[in-house]
N, CA, C, O and CB atoms as a CASP TS submission, in Angstrom:
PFRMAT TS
TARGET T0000
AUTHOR 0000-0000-0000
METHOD Language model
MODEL 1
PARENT N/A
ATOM      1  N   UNK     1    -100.721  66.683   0.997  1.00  0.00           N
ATOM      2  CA  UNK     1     -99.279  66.668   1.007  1.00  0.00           C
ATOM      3  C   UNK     1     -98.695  68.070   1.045  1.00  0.00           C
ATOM      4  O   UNK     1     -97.846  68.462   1.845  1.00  0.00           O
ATOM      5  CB  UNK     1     -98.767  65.929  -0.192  1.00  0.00           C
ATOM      6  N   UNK     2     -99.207  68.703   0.170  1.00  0.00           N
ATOM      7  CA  UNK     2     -98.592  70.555   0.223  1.00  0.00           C
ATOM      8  C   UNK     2     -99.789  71.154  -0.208  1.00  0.00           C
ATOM      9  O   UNK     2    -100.310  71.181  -1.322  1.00  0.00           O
ATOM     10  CB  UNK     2     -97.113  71.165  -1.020  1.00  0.00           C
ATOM     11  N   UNK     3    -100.274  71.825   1.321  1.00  0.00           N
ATOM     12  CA  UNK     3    -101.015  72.850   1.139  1.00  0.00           C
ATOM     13  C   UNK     3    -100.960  73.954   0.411  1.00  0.00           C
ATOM     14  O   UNK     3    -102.036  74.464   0.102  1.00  0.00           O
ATOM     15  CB  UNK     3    -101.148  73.155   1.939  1.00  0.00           C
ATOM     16  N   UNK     4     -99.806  74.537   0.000  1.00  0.00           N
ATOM     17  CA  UNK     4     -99.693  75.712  -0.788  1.00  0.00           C
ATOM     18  C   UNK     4    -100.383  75.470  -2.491  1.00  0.00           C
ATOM     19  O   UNK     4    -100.962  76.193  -3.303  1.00  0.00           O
ATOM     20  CB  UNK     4     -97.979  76.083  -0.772  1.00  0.00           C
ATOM     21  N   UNK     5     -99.982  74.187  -2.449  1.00  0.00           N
ATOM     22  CA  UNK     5    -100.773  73.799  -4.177  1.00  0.00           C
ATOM     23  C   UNK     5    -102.290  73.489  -3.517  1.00  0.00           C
ATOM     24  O   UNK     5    -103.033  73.184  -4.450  1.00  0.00           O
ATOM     25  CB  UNK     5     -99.940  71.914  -5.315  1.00  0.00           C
ATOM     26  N   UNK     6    -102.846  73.467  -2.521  1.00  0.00           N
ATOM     27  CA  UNK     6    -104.539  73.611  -2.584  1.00  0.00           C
ATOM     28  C   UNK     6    -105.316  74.935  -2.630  1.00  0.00           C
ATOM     29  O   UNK     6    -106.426  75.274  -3.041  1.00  0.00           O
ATOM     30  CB  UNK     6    -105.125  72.994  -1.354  1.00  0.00           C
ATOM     31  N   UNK     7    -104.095  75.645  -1.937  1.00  0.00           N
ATOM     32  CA  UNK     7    -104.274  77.719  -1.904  1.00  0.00           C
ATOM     33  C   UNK     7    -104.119  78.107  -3.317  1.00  0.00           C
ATOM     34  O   UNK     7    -104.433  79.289  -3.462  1.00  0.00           O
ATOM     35  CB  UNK     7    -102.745  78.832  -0.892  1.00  0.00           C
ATOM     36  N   UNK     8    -103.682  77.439  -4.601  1.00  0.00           N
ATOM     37  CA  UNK     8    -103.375  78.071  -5.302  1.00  0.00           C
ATOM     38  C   UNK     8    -104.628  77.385  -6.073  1.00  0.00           C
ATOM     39  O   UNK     8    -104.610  77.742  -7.251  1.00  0.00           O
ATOM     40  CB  UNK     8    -101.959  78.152  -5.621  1.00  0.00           C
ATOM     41  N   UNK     9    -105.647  76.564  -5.801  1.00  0.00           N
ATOM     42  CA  UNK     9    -106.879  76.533  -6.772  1.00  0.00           C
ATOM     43  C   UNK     9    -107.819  78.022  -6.418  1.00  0.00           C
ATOM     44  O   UNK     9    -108.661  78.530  -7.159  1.00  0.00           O
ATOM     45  CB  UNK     9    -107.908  74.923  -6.429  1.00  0.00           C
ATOM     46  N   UNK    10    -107.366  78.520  -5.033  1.00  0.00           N
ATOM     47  CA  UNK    10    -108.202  79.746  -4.997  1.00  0.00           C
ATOM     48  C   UNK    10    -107.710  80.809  -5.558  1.00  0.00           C
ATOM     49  O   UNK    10    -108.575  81.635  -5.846  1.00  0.00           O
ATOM     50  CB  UNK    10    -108.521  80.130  -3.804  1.00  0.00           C
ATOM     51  N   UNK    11    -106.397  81.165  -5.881  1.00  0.00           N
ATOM     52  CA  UNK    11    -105.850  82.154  -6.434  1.00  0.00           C
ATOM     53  C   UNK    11    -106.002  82.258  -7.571  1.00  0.00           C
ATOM     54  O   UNK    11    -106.122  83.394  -8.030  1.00  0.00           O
ATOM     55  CB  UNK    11    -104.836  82.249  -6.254  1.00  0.00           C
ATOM     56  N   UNK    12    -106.056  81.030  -8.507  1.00  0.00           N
ATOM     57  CA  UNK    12    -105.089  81.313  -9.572  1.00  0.00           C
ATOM     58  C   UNK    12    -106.961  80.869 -10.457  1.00  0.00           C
ATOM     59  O   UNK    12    -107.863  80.105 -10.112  1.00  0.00           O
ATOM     60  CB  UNK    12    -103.106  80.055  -9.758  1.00  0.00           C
ATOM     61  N   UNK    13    -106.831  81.609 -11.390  1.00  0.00           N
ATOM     62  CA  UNK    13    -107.952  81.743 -12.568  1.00  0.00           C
ATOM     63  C   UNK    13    -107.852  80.490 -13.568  1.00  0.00           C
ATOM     64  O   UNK    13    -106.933  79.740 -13.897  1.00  0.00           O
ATOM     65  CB  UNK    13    -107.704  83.218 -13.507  1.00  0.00           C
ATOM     66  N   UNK    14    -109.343  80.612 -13.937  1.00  0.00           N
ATOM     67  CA  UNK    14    -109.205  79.142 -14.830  1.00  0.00           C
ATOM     68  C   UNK    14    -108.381  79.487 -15.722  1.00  0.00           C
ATOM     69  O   UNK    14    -108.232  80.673 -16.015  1.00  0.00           O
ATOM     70  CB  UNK    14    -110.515  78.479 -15.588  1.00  0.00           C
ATOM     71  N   UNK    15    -107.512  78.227 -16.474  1.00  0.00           N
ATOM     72  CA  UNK    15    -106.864  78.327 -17.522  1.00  0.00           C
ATOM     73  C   UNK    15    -106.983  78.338 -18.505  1.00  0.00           C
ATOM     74  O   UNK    15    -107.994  77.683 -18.756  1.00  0.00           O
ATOM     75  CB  UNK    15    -106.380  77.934 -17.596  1.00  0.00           C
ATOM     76  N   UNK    16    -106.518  78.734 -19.431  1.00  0.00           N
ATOM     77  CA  UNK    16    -106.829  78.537 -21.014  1.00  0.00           C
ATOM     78  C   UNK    16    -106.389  77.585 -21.639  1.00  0.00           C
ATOM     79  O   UNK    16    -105.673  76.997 -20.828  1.00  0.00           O
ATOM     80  CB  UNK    16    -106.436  79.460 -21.799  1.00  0.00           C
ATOM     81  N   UNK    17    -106.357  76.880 -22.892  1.00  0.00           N
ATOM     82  CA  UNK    17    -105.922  75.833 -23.256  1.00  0.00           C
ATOM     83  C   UNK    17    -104.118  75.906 -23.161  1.00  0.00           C
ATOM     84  O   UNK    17    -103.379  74.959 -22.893  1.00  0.00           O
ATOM     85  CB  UNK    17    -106.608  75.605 -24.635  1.00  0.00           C
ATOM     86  N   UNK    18    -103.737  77.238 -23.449  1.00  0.00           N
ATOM     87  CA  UNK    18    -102.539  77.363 -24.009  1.00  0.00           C
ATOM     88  C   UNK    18    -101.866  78.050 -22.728  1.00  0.00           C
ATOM     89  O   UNK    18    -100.731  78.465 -22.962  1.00  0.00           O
ATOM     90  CB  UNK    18    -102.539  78.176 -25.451  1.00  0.00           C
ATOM     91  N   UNK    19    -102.325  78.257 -21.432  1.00  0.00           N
ATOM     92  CA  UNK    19    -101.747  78.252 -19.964  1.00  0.00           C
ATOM     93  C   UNK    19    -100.777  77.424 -19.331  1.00  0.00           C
ATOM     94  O   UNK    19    -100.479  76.496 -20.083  1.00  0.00           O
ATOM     95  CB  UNK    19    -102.650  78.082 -19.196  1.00  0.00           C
ATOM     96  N   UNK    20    -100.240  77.392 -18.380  1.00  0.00           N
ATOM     97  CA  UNK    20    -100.020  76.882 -17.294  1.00  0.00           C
ATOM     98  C   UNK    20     -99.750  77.852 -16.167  1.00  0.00           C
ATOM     99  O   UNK    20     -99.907  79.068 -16.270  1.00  0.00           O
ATOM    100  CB  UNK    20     -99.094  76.042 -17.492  1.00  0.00           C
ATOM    101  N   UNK    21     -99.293  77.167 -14.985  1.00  0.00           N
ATOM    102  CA  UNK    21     -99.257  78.143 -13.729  1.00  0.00           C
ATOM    103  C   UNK    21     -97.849  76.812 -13.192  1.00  0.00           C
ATOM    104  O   UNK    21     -97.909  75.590 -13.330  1.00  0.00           O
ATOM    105  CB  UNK    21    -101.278  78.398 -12.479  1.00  0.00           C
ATOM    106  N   UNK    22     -97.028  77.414 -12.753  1.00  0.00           N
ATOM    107  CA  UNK    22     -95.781  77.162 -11.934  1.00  0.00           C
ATOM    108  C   UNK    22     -95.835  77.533 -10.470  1.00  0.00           C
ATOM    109  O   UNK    22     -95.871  78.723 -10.158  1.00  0.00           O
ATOM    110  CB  UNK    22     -94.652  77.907 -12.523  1.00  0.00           C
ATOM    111  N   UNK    23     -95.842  76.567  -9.545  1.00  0.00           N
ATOM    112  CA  UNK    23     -95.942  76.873  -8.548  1.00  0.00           C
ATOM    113  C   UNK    23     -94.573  76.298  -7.461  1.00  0.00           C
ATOM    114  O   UNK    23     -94.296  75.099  -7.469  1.00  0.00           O
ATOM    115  CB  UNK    23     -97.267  76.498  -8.359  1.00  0.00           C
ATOM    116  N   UNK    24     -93.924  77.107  -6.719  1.00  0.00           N
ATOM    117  CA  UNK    24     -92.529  77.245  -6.724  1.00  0.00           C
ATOM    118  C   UNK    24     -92.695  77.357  -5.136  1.00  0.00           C
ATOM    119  O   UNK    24     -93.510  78.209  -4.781  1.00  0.00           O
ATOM    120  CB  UNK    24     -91.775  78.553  -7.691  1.00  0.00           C
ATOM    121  N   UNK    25     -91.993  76.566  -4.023  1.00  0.00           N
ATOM    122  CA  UNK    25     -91.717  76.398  -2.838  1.00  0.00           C
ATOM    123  C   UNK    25     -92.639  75.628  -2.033  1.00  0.00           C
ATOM    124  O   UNK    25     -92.561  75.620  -0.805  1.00  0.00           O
ATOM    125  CB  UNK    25     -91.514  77.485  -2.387  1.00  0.00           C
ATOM    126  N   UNK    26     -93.355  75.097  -2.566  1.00  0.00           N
ATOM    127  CA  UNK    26     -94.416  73.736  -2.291  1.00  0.00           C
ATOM    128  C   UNK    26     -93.940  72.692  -1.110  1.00  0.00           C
ATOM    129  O   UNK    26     -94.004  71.513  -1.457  1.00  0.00           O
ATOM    130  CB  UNK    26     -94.506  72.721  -3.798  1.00  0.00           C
ATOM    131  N   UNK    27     -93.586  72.875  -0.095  1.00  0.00           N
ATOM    132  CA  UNK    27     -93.356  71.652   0.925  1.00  0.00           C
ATOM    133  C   UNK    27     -93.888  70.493   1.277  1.00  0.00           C
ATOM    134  O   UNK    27     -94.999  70.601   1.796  1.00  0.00           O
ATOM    135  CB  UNK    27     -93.376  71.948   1.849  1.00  0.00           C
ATOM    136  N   UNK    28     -93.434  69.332   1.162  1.00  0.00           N
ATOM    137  CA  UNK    28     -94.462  68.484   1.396  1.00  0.00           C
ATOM    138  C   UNK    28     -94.360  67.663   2.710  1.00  0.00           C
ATOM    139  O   UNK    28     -93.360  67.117   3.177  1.00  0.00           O
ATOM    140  CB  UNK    28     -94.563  67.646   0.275  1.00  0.00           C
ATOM    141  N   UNK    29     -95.795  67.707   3.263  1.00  0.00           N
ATOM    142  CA  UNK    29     -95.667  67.332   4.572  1.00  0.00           C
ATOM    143  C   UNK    29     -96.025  66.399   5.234  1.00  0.00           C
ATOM    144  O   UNK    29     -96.130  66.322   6.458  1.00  0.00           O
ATOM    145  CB  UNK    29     -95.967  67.947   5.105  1.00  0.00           C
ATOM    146  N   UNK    30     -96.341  65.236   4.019  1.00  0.00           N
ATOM    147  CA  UNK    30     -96.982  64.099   4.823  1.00  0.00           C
ATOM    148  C   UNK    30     -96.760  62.992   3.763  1.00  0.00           C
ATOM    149  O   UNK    30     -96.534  63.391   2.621  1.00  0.00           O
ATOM    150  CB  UNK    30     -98.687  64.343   5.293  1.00  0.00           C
ATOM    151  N   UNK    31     -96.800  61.428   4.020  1.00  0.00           N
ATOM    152  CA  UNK    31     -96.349  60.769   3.053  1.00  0.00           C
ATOM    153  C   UNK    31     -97.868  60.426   2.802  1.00  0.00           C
ATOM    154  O   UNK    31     -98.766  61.262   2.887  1.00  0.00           O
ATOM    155  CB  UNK    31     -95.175  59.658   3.314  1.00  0.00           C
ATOM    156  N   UNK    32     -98.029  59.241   2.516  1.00  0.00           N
ATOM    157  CA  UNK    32     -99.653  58.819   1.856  1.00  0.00           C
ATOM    158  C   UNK    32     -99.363  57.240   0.980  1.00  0.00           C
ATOM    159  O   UNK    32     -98.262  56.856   0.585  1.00  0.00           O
ATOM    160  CB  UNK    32    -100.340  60.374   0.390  1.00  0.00           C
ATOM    161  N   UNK    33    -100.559  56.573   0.842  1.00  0.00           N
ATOM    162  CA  UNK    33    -100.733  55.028   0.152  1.00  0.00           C
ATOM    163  C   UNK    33    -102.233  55.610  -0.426  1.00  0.00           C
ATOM    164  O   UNK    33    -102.985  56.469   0.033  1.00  0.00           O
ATOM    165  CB  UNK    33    -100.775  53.291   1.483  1.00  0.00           C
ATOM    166  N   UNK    34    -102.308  54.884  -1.455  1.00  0.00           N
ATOM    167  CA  UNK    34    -103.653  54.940  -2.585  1.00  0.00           C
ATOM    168  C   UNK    34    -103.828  55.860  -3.366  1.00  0.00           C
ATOM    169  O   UNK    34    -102.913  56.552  -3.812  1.00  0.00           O
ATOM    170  CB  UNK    34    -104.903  54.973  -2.089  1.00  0.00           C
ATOM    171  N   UNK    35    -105.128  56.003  -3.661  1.00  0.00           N
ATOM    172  CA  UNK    35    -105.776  56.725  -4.862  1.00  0.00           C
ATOM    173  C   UNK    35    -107.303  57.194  -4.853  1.00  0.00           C
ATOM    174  O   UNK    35    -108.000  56.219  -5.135  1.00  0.00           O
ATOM    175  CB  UNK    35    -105.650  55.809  -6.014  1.00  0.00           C
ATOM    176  N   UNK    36    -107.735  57.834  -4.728  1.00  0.00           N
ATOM    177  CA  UNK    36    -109.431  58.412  -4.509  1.00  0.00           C
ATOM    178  C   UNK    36    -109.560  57.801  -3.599  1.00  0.00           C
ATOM    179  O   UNK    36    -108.848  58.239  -2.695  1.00  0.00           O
ATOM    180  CB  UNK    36    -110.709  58.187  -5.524  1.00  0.00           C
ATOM    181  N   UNK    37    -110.348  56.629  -3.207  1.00  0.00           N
ATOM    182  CA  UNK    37    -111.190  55.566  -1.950  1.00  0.00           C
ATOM    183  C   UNK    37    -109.928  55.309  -1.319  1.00  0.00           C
ATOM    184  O   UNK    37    -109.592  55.586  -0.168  1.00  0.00           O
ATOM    185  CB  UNK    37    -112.149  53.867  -2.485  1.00  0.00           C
ATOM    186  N   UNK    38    -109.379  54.833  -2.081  1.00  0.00           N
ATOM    187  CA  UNK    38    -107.886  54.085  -0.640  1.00  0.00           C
ATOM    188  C   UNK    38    -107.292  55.249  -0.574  1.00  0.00           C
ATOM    189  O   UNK    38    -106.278  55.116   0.111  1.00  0.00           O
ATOM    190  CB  UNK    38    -106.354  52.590  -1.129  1.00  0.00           C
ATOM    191  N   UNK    39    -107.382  56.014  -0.839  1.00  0.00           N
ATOM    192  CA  UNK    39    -106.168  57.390  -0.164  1.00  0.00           C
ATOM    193  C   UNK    39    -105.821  57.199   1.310  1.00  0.00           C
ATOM    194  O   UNK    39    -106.618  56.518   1.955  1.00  0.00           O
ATOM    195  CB  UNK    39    -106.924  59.180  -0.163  1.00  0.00           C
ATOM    196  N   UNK    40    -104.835  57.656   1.895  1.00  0.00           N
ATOM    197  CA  UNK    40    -104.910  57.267   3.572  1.00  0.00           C
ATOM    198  C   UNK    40    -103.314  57.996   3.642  1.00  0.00           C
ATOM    199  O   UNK    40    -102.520  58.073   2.704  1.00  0.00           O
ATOM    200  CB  UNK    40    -105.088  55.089   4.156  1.00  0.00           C
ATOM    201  N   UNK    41    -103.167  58.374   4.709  1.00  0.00           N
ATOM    202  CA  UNK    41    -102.509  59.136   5.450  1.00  0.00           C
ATOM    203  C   UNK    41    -101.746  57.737   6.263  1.00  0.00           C
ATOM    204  O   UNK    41    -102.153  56.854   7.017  1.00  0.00           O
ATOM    205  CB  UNK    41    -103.513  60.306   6.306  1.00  0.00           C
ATOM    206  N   UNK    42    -100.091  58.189   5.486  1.00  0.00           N
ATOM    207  CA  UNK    42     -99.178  57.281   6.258  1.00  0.00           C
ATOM    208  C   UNK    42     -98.316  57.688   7.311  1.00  0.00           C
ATOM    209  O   UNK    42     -98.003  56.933   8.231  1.00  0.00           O
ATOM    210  CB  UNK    42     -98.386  56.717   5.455  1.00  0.00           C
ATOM    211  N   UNK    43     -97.947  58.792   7.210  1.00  0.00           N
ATOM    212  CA  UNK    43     -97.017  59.566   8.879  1.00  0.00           C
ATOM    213  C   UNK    43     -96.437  60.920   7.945  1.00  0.00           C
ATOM    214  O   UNK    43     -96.376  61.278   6.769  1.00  0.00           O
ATOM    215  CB  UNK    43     -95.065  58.203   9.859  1.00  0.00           C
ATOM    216  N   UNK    44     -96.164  61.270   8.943  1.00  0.00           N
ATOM    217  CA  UNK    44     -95.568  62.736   8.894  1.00  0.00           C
ATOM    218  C   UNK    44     -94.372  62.606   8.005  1.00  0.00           C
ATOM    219  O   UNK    44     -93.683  61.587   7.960  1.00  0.00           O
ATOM    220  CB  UNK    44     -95.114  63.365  10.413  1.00  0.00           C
ATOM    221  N   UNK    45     -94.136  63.791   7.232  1.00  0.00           N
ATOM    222  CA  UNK    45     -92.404  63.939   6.214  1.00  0.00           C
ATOM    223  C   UNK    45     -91.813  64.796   6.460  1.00  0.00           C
ATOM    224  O   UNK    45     -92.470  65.834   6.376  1.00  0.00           O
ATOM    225  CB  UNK    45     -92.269  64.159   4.690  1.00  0.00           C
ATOM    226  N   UNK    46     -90.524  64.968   6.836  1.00  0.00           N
ATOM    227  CA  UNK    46     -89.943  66.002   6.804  1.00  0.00           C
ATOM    228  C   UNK    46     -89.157  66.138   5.630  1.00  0.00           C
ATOM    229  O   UNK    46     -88.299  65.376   5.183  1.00  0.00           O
ATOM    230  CB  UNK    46     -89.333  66.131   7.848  1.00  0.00           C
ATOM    231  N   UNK    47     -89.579  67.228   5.195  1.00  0.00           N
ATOM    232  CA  UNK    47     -88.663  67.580   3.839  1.00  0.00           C
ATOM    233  C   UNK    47     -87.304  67.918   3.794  1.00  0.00           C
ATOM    234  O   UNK    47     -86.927  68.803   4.563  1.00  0.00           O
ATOM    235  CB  UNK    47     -89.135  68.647   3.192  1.00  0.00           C
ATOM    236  N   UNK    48     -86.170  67.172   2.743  1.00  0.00           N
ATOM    237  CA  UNK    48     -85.274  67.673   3.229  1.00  0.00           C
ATOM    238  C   UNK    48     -84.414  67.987   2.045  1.00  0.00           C
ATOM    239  O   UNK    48     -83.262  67.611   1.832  1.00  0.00           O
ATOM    240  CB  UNK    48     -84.796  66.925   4.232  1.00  0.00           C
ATOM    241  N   UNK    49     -85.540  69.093   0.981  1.00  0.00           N
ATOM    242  CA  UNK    49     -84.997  69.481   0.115  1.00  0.00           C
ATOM    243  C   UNK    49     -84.521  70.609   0.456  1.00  0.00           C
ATOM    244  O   UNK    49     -85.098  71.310   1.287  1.00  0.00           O
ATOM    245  CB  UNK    49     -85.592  69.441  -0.811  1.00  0.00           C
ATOM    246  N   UNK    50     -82.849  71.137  -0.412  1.00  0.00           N
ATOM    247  CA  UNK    50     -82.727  72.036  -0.359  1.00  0.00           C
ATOM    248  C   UNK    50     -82.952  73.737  -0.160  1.00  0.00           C
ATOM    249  O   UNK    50     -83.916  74.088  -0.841  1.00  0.00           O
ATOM    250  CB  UNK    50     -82.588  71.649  -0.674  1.00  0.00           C
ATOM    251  N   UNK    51     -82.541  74.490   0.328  1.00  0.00           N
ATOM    252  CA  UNK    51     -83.130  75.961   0.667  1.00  0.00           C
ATOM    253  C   UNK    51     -82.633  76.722  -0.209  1.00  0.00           C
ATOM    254  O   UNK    51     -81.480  76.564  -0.609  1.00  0.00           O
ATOM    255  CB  UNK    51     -82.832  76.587   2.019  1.00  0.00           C
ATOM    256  N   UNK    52     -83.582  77.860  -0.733  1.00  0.00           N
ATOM    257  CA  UNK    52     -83.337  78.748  -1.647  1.00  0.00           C
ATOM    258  C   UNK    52     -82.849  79.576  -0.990  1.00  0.00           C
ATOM    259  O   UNK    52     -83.760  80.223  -0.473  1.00  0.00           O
ATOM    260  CB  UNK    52     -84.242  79.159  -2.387  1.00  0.00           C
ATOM    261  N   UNK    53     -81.171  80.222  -0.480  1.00  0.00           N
ATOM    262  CA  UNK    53     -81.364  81.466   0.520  1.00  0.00           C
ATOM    263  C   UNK    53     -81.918  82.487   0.020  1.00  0.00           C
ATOM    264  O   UNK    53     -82.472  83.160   0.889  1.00  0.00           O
ATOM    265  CB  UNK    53     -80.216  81.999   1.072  1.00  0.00           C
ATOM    266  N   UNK    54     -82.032  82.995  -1.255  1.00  0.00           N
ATOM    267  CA  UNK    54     -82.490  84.003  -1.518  1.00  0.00           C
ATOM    268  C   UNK    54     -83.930  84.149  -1.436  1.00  0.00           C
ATOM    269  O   UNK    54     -84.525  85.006  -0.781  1.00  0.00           O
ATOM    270  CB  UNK    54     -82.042  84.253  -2.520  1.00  0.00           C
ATOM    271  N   UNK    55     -84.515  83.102  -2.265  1.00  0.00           N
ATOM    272  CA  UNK    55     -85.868  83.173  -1.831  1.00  0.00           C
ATOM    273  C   UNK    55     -86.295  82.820  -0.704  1.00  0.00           C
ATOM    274  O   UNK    55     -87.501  82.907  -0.472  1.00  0.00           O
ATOM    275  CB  UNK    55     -86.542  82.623  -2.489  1.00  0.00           C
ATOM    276  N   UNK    56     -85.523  82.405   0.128  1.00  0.00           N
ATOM    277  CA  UNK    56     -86.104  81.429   1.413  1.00  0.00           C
ATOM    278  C   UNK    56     -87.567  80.640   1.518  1.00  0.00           C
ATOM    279  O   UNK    56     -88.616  80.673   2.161  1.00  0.00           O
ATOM    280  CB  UNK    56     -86.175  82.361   2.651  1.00  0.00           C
ATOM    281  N   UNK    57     -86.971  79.969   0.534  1.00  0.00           N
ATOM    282  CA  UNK    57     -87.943  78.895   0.146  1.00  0.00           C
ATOM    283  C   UNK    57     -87.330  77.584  -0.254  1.00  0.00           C
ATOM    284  O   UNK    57     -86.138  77.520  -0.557  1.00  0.00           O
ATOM    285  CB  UNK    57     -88.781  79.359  -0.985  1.00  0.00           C
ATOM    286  N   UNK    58     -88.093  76.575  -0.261  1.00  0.00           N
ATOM    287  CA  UNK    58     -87.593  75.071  -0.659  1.00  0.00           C
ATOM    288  C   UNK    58     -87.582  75.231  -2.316  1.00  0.00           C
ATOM    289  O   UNK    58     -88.203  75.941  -3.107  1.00  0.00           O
ATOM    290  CB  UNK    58     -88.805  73.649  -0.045  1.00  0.00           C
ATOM    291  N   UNK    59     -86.367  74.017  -2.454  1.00  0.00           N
ATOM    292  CA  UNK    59     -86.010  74.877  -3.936  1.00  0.00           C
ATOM    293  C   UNK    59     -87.205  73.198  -4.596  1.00  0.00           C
ATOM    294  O   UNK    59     -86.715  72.076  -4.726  1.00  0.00           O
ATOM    295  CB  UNK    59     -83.382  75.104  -4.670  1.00  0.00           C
ATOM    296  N   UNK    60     -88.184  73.410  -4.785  1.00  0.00           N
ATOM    297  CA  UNK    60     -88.989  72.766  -5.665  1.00  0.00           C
ATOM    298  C   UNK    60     -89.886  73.291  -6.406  1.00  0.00           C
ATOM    299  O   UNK    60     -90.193  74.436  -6.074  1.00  0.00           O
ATOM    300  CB  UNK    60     -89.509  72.003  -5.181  1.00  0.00           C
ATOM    301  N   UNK    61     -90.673  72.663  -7.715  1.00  0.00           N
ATOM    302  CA  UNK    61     -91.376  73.800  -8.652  1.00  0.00           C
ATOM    303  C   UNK    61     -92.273  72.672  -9.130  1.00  0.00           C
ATOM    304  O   UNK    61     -91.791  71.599  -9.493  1.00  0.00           O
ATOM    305  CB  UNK    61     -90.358  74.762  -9.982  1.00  0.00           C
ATOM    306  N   UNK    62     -93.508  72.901  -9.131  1.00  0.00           N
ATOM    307  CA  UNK    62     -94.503  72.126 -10.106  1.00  0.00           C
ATOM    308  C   UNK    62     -95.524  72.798 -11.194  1.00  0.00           C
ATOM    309  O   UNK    62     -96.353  73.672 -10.940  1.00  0.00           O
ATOM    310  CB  UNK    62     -95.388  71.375  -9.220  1.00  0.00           C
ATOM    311  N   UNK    63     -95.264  72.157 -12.532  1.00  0.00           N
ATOM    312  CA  UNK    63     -95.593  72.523 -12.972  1.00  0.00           C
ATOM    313  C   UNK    63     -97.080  72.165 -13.434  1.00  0.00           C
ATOM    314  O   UNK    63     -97.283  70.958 -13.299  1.00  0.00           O
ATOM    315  CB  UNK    63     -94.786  72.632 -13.358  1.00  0.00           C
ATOM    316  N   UNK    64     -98.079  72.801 -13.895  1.00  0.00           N
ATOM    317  CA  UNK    64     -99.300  73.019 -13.730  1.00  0.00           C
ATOM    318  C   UNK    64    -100.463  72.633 -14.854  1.00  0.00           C
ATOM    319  O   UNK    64    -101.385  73.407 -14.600  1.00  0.00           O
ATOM    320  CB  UNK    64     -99.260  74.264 -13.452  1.00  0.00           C
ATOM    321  N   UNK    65    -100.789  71.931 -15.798  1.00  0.00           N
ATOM    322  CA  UNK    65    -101.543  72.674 -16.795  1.00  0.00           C
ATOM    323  C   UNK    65    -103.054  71.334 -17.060  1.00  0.00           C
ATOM    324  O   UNK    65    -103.397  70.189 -16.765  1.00  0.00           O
ATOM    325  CB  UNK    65    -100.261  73.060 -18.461  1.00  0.00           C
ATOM    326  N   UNK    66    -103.426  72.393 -17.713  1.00  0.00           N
ATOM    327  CA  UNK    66    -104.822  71.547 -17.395  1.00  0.00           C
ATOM    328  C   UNK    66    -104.963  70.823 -18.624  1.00  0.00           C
ATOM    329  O   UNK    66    -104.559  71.250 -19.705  1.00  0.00           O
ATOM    330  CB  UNK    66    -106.279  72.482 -17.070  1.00  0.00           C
ATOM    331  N   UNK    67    -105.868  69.094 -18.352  1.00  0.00           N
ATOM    332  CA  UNK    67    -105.780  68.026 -19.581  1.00  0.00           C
ATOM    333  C   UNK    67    -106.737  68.374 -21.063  1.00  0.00           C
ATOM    334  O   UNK    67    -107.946  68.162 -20.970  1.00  0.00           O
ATOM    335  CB  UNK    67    -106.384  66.469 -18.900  1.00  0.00           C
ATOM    336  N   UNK    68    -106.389  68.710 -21.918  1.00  0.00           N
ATOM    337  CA  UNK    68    -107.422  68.642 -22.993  1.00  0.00           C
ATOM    338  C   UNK    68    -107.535  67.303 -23.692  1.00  0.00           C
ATOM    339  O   UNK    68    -106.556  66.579 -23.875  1.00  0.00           O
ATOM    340  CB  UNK    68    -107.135  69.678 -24.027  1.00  0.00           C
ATOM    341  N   UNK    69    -108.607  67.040 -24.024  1.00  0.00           N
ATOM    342  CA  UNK    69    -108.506  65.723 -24.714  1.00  0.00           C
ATOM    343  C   UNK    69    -108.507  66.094 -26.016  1.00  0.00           C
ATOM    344  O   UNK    69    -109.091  67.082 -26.462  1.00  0.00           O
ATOM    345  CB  UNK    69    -109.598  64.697 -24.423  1.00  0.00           C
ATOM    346  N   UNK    70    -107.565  64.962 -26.914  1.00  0.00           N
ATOM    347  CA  UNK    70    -107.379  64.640 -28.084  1.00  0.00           C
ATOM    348  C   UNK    70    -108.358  63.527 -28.885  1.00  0.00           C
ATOM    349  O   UNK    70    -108.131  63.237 -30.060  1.00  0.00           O
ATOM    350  CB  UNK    70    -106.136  64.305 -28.011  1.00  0.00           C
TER
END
């Protein structure tokens, strides 16, 4: 769906418990149905979230952090 969040497993260093990583202008470019085995590719998306002019970027942000179990 947004390649920029698959570039950022190469960038970004493992985390610590008490981390996260924010990742900010993420486009998404394709819709999708399922989960692991049924995953599948449903058609193309055009995004039509807002533009950051300043950043010139799509104004979306995800936030990041890794599961510890309790």
């Amino acid at each position: 769906m947004c390649p920029e969040k698959l570039v950022s497993i190469l960038i970004c260093a493992i985390m610590k418990n008490d981390e996260s990583i924010l990742i900010c202008g993420a486009e998404k470019f394709c819709k999708y149905s399922g989960y692991g085995w049924t995953f599948k590719f449903e058609e193309d998306f055009h995004d039509q979230t807002p533009i950051n002019k300043e950043a010139k970027r799509i104004r979306s942000n995800t936030a990041c952090i890794d599961a510890i179990y309790f």
